[in-house]
C-alpha positions, 0 to 999 in steps of 0.5 A: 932027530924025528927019523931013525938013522937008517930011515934018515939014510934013505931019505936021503939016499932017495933025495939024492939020487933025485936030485943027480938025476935033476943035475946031470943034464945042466952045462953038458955040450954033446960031441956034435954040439962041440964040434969035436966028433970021436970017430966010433962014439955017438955024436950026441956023447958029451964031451966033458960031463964034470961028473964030479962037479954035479956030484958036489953040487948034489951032495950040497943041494941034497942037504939042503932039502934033507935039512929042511925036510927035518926041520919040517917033521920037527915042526910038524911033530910037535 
């Protein structure tokens, strides 16, 4: 492994959090958008964000980059 653990953690860390923010807008429909407004909330809210769906996606997306960064350093290093 070209980096410390806790280097490694970070990096990744970073990418990922990069990445949830890449993800979180893909196949969100607003409220208004929907048609279905809940009275007392802002019609631009989304109606369903599968918050958990994006989360594995970044995840996975996530260790793919992390996976080629490695490969990459490995390669560079020598």
């Amino acid at each position: 492994m070209p980096f410390s653990t806790p280097l490694a953690i970070v990096i990744f860390l970073t990418i990922w959090f990069t990445v949830l923010f890449a993800v979180l807008p893909f196949g969100v429909r607003s409220q208004h958008e929907a048609g279905d407004i809940v009275a007392g909330t802002d019609p631009g809210a989304p109606v369903a964000p599968r918050l958990l769906v994006k989360a594995g996606w970044t995840t996975l997306v996530s260790a793919v980059v992390f996976a080629a960064l490695v490969a990459f350093a490995r390669y560079a290093s020598g």
